[in-house]
MARPAKE-397013 format. One record per residue (C-alpha): residue in three letters; x, y, z. Coordinates in steps of 0.5 Angstrom, whole numbers, plus 2048, in hexadecimal, padded with zeros to 3 digits. Layout:
AlaXYZ...
//
This chain:
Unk8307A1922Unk8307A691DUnk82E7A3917Unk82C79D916Unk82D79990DUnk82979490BUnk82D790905Unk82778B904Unk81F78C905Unk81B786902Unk813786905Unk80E781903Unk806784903Unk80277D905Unk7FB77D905Unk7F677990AUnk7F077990CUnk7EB77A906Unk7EC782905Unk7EC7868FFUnk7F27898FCUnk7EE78E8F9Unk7ED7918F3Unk7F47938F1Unk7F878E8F4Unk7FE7918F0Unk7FD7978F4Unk7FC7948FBUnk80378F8F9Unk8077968F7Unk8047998FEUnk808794902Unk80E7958FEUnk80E79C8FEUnk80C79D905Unk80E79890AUnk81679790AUnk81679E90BUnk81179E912Unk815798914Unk81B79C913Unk8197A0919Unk81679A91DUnk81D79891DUnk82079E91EUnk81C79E924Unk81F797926Unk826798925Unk82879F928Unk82B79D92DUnk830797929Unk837799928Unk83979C921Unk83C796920Unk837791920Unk83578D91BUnk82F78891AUnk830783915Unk829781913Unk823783917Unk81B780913Unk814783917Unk80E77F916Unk809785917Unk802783918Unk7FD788915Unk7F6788916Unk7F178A911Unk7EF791915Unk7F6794916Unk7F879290FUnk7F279790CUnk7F479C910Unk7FB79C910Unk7FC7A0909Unk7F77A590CUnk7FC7A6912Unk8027A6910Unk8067AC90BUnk8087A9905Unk8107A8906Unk80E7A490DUnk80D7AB912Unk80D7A9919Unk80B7A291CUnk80579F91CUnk8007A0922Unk7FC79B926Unk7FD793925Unk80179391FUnk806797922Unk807793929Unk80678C925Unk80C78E920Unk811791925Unk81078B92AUnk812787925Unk81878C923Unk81A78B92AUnk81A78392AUnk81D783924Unk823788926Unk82378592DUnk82B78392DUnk82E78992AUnk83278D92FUnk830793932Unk83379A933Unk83079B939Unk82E79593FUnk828798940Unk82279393DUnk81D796938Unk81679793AUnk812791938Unk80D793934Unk806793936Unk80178D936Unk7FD78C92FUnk7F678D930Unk7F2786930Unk7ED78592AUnk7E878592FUnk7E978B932Unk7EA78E92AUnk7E378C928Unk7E079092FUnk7E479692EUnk7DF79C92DUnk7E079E925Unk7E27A6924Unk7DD7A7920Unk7D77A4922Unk7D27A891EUnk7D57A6918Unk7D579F91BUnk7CF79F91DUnk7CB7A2917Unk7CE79D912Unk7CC797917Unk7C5799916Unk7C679990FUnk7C979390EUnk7C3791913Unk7BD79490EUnk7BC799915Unk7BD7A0912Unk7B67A1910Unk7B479F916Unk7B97A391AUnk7B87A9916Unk7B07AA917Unk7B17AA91FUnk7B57B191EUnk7B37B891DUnk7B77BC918Unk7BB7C091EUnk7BD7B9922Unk7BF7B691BUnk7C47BD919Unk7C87BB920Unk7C97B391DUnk7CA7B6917Unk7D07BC919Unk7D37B791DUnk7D47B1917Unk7D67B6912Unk7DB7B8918Unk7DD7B0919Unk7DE7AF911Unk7E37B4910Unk7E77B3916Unk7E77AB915Unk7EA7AD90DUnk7E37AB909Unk7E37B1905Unk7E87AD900Unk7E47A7900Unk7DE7AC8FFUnk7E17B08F9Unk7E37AA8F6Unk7DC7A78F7Unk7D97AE8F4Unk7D57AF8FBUnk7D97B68FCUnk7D47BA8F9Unk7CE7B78FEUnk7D37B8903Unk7D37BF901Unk7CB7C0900Unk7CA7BD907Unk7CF7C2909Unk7CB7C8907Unk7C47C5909Unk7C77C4910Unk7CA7CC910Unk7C27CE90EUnk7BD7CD913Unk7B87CE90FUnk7B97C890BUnk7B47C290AUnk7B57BC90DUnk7B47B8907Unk7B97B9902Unk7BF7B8908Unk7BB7B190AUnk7BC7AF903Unk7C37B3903Unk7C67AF909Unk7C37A8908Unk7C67A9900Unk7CD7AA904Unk7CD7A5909Unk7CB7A0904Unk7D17A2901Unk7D57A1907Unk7D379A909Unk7D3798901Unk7DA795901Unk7DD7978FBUnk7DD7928F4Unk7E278C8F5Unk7E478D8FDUnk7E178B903Unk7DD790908Unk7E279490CUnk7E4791912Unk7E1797917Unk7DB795915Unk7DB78E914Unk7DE78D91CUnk7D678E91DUnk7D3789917Unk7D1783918Unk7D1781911Unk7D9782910Unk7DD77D910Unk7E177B915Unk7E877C912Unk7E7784912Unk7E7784919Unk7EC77E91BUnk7F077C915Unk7F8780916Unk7FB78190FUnk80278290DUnk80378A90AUnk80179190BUnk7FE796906Unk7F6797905Unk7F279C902Unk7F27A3905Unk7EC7A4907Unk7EB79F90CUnk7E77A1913Unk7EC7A091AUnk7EA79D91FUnk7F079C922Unk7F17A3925Unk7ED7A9925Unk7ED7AC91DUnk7F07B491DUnk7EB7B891CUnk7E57B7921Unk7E47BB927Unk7E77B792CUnk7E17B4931Unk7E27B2938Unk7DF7AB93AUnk7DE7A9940Unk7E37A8945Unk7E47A1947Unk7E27A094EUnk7E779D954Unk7E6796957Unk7E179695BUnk7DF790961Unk7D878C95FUnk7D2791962Unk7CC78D963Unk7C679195FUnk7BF79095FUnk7BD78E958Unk7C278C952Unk7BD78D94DUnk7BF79394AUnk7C678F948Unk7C2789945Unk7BE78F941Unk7C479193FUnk7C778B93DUnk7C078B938Unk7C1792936Unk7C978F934Unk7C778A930Unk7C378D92CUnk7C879292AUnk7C479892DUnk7CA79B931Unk7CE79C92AUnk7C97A1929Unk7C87A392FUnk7D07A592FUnk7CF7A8929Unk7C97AD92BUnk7CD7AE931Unk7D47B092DUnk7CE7B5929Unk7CC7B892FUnk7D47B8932Unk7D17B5937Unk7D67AE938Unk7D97B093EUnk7D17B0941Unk7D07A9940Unk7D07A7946Unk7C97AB946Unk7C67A7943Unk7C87A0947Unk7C47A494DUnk7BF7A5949Unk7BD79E948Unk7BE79D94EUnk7BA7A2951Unk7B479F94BUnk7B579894EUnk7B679A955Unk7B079C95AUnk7AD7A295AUnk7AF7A895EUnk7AC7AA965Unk7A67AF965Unk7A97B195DUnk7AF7B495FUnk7B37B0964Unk7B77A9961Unk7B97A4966Unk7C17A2967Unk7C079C964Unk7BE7A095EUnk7C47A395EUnk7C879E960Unk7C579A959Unk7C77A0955Unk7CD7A1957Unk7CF79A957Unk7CB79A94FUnk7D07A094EUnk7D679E951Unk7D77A4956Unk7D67A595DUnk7D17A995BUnk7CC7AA956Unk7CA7B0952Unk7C67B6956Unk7C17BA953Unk7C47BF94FUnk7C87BA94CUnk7C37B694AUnk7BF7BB947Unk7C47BE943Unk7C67B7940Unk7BD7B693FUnk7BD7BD93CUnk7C47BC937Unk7C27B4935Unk7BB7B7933Unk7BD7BA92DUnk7C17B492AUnk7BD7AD92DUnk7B87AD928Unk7BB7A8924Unk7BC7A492AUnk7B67A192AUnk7B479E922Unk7B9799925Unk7B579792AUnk7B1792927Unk7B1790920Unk7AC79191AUnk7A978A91BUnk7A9789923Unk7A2788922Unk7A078891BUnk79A78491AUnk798784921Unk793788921Unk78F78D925Unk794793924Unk796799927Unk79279D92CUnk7947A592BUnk7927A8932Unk7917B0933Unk7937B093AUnk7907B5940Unk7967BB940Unk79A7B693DUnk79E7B5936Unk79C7AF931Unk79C7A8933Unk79C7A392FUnk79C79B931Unk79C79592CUnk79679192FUnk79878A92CUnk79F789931Unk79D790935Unk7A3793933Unk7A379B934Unk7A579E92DUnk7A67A4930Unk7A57AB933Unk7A47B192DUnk7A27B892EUnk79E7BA929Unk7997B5925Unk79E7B591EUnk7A37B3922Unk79E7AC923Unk79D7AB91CUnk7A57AA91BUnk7A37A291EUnk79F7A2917Unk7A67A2914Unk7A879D918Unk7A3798919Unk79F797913Unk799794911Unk796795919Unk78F79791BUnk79079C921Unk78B79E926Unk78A7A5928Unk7887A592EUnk7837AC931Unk7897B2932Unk78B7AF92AUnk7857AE927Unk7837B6928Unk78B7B7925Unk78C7B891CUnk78F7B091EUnk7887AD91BUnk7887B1915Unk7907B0913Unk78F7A9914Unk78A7A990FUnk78D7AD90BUnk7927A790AUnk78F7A290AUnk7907A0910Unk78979B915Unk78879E91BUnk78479D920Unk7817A3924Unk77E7A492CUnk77A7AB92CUnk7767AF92BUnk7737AF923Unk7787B091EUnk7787B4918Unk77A7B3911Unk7787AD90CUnk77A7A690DUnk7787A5915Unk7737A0917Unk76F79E91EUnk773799921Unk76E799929Unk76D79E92DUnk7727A392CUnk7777A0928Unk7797A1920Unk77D79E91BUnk78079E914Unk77F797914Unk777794911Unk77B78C914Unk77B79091BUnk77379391BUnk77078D91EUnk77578C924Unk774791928Unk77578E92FUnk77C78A92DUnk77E79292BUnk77C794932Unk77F78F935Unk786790931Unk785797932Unk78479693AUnk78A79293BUnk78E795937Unk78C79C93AUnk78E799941Unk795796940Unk79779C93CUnk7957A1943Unk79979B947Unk79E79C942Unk79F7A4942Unk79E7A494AUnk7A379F94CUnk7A87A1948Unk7A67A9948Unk7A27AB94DUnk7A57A7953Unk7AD7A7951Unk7AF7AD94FUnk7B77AF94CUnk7B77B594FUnk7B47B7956Unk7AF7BA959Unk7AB7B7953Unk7A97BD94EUnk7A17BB94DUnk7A07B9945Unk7A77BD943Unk7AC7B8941Unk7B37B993CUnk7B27B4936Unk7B77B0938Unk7B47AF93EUnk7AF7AB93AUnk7B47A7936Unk7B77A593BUnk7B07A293EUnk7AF7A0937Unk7B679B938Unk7B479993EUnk7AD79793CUnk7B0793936Unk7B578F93AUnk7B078D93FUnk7AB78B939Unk7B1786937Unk7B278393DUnk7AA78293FUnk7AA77F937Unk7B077A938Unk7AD77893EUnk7A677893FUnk7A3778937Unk79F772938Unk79C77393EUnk79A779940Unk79A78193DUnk7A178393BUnk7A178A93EUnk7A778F940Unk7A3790947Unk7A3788949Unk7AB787948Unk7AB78D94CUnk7A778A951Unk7AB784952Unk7B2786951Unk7B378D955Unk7B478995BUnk7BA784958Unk7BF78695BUnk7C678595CUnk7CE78895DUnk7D278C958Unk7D978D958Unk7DE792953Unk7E578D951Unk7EA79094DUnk7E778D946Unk7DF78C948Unk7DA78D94CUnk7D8786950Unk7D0786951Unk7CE780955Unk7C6780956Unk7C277B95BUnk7C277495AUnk7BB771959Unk7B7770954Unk7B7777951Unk7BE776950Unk7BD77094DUnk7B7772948Unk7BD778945Unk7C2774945Unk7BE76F941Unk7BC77393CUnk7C377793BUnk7C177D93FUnk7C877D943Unk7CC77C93DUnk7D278293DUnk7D178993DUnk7D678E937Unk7D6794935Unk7D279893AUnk7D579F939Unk7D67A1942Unk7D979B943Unk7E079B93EUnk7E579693FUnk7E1791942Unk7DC78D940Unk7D678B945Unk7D5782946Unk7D077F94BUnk7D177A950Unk7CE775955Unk7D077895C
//
C-alpha cells in the first residue's frame, strides 16, 4: 500500500488508577492530540504494507492500554510529529492489537507476518535490573533517610567514582530538563567542577550531593514520584505500578526503564548461564545467605558498586566469594578441596569457578567502590539501647577491627584509626571499648574530643578526663569507676569473639590463594563483613532466646546443610536437606524466593523440599 488517508481520527484520554494528570493538564491533552495519530500513522503503516492499494477499512477502534511508566517516558522518547515507533512493551502491545484488529483484510503476499514478541509479565518487569542503578539507588537511601549514614562509610576518592557515574546517569537518563526546571543545574555544575579538582574538600561535595539527590527524589508540586523510582517505594500506591491507562504523553524528563537510556557506556552483564542438571554441593548456606543479603536490598548496591568499578560482568566473583567465606577452609592455606569447588561453582552458575587471578583482579578493582557497601548492613538502631558498645581492637599485623559486642557483630575492618571513628557517625550515643593496641592510638583523645564515653584497656592514659576503672583499665565515664571486674569480663569476652571472628573468616578462608599473611584487599573485608552480618540475622531469628546469637554458631550449624542445585531455564532450583533445620528456615521464611542477584540474570533462585 503506498498511502494510507484517515478521513476521521476520534481519540478519547481516560484515566484509572488514581494518577495525577500533572501540573499542566491542558499541556499533557495537547501532547497526545499532537503527537499520537502521527505515531499510530506509522504503526499502521507498518501493518498495512502488504494489503492491496485498494483496501479500505470502514471502522477500525483500538482500546490501547497505558501504564503509568510508559506514559511518562513516552514525550521524551518520541520526536515531535511521531518519529519512529515506539520501543519495548508499548510497541509490541499496540501492534498486537493492530494485527487483531486487521486480521481479516487481505493480503498481497500469502506469507504470515511474524507474530510479535511476547509482552514482558508484570513480574518479570518489576525484576529487571534498572539502567541506572546509581541514580536508583542514591534516591532510595534518601527516601530511606540512609544517605548520611552512607556518605560517612566513604572517603573522597571512592565517593568521586559514585559521583561521576551518577552524573553520567542523570544526563543520559534526561533529567537534565527536570534539573534545569527544578533550578539544580547550577549544583550540577559545581559538583562537576569539585569533581575535575582533586584537591577538593570533601565537605562542600557532601553537601552538594546530598542537596541534589534531595531534589531527585522530592517529586515535583501536584504530581506523584517518578515511577522509576516509586517501583522500589514501599509507600507508593499501588496504582503507580499496576493500574493501566488509557492515553500517552507525559513530562519530558522522565527516567526509562524499559530500555537502556542513550548516552551511558554500554556495560556487559553477566551472561546467562545454560541448563544445567542438579550437582549435589556440600552446603547450601551461601544461597540462604544470599537470600538475607536480597531482601535486605544489599545487591541493589552491590550492582550499582559494581557498574562503578565496570565490574558487572564479574559478578560471578563475588557468588564464589561467599561460597568460599562459608565453605571449609582450604588444606594446608593453599589447596581448596573439590567440594569447594563444586559449591563455588554451582554458587556461580559455571563448570568452574574463578582462578586466582581473576579473583584478585575483581578484590582489587571492588575495593575502590564497596565502601558504601557496608552502612547497609546493619541499621542505626540495630542495638540501640542495648548496651556495652563497640569494641575497637588494633589487631597484630593487621587492620583495624571493630565488633558490636551487644549482638557480636563485626562493624568492620578499617586501615587506619580515623577510619574507625566514622562509626561515631553512624552509630551515635555508644560507649566504645579500646582495647590495649587502640588504647595507645589518638582513638582516646578524639572521642574525647566529641564527647563521646569510652572505656580504656591499657597502659595509663593521658590527658584530662580519664579515671581509674581496676587494674589497667580507664574510663570517660565517673558511673563506670566502681565496676572494674564486670569491665574486664566484657573486655575479655568480647576481645575473645572478635579474634574468632577475624580468624574464621580472615585467617583461615582466604579469597585469593596462597593466603598473603595480613595483606588483604578492602573488598575483601567487605565481603567477610556481609557475611558476618547475614549469619548474625540468621542466629538471631533463631536462637535470640536462648543462647548468644553470634556469626560463628550459625556457622557451625548450618555449614554442613546440604543439598542439590539445578540451573532451569527461568530460576535456579536449591533443594536443602530435610530435617529440622530445613524446617527451622523455613519457619522462619528463610527459604523464601530469591530476585535480583546480579550473576544469576533471568532466573530467580526458589528452594524446595528433595
Amino acid at each position: 500500500m503506498e498511502a494510507i488517508r484517515i478521513r476521521r481520527c476520534r481519540l478519547r484520554v481516560i484515566r484509572h488508577g488514581g494518577w495525577s494528570w500533572g501540573p499542566d493538564p491542558r499541556q499533557f491533552v495537547d501532547q497526545v492530540t499532537q503527537r499520537l495519530p502521527a505515531w499510530l500513522m506509522q504503526a499502521l503503516a507498518e501493518q498495512l504494507a502488504d494489503c492491496p492499494p485498494e483496501s479500505a477499512i470502514a471502522h477500525l477502534r483500538l482500546r490501547i492500554p497505558v501504564k503509568l511508566s510508559e506514559l511518562r517516558d513516552w514525550p521524551s522518547q518520541y520526536p515531535e510529529h511521531g518519529g519512529q515507533a515506539t520501543l519495548g512493551l508499548l510497541s509490541q502491545r499496540v501492534q498486537a492489537l493492530l494485527a487483531a484488529a486487521l486480521a481479516d483484510l487481505p493480503r498481497s503476499r500469502p506469507e504470515p507476518a511474524a507474530e510479535p514478541a511476547p509482552a514482558k509479565t508484570q513480574q518479570e518487569a518489576d525484576e529487571a535490573p534498572s539502567p541506572t542503578p546509581v541514580l536508583d539507588l542514591w534516591i532510595a537511601w534518601q527516601r530511606a533517610g540512609d544517605l548520611p549514614r552512607v556518605f560517612a562509610t566513604a572517603d573522597a576518592a571512592t565517593l568521586g567514582v559514585w559521583a561521576r557515574v551518577l552524573l553520567q546517569e542523570l544526563a543520559a537518563a534526561g533529567g537534565t530538563g527536570a534539573l534545569a526546571v527544578a533550578g539544580s543545574m547550577p549544583r550540577v555544575r559545581r559538583i562537576e567542577s569539585m569533581l575535575r579538582n582533586p584537591d577538593a574538600a570533601i565537605d562542600p561535595l557532601l553537601g552538594e550531593l546530598a542537596g541534589l539527590v534531595a531534589a531527585l527524589a522530592a517529586p515535583a508540586p501536584g504530581t506523584v514520584a517518578d515511577p522509576a523510582f516509586a517501583a522500589n517505594d514501599p509507600a507508593a500506591p499501588a496504582s503507580l505500578h499496576e493500574e493501566p491507562v488509557q492515553a500517552d504523553g507525559a513530562p519530558a524528563h522522565a527516567v526509562s526503564r524499559a530500555k537502556h537510556p542513550p548516552g551511558i557506556r554500554s556495560r556487559a552483564p553477566p551472561e546467562r548461564q545454560r541448563r544445567r542438571t542438579p550437582v549435589a554441593v556440600e552446603s547450601v548456606l551461601p544461597f540462604i545467605v544470599a537470600g538475607i543479603l536480597s531482601r535486605r536490598k544489599y545487591f541493589e548496591g552491590l550492582r550499582a558498586a559494581l557498574v562503578c568499578s565496570d565490574l558487572l560482568d564479574q559478578s560471578a566473583c563475588f557468588a564464589a566469594a561467599l561460597a568460599y567465606k562459608l565453605a571449609p577452609p582450604p588444606r594446608r592455606g593453599w589447596e581448596r578441596g573439590s567440594a569447594t569447588r563444586q559449591l563455588a561453582a554451582a554458587m556461580c552458575g559455571l563448570d568452574e569457578p574463578p582462578d586466582n587471578t581473576r579473583m584478585d583482579s575483581f578484590l582489587r578493582g571492588l575495593s575502590t567502590t564497596c565502601a558504601p557497601l557496608d552502612a547497609s548492613l546493619w541499621a542505626g538502631n540495630r542495638a540501640s539501647g542495648r548496651q556495652p558498645g563497640i569494641l575497637v581492637e588494633k589487631l597484630q599485623e593487621a587492620p583495624w577491627a571493630a565488633l558490636d559486642i551487644a549482638t557480636a557483630q563485626p562493624l568492620g575492618w578499617f586501615a587506619q584509626a580515623g577510619d574507625v571513628l566514622r562509626l561515631a557517625d553512624l552509630l551515635p550515643g555508644r560507649l566504645w571499648w579500646l582495647a590495649p593496641g587502640a588504647a595507645d592510638s589518638e582513638l582516646p583523645e578524639a572521642l574525647r574530643h566529641r564527647g563521646l564515653r569510652a572505656v580504656a584497656l591499657g597502659a595509663p592514659l593521658r590527658g584530662a578526663g580519664w579515671l581509674r576503672a581496676g587494674d589497667a583499665l580507664w574510663t570517660s565515664e565517673p558511673l563506670l569507676r566502681r565496676h572494674g571486674a564486670q569491665l574486664q569480663r566484657v573486655f575479655d569476652d568480647a576481645r575473645e569473639v572478635l579474634a574468632a571472628t577475624h580468624e574464621a573468616f580472615m585467617d583461615l578462608r582466604p579469597l585469593v590463594l596462597p593466603a598473603r599473611g595480613p595483606h588483604r584487599h578492602a573488598a575483601e573485608f567487605s565481603i567477610a563483613l556481609a557475611v558476618c552480618s547475614a549469619l548474625g540475622e540468621l542466629a538471631d531469628a533463631l536462637w535470640r532466646e536462648r543462647e548468644p546469637t553470634q556469626p560463628l554458631l550459625a556457622l557451625r550449624r548450618f555449614a554442613d546443610l546440604g543439598g542439590t542445585v539445578a540451573v532451569e531455564d527461568g530460576r535456579v532450583l536449591v533443594r536443602p536437606a530435610l530435617g529440622l533445620r530445613f524446617m527451622d528456615l523455613g519457619n522462619h521464611g528463610f527459604l523464601r524466593d530469591i530476585v535480583g542477584i546480579p550473576w544469576w540474570p533471568g532466573r530467580r533462585v526458589e528452594f524446595a523440599g528433595p
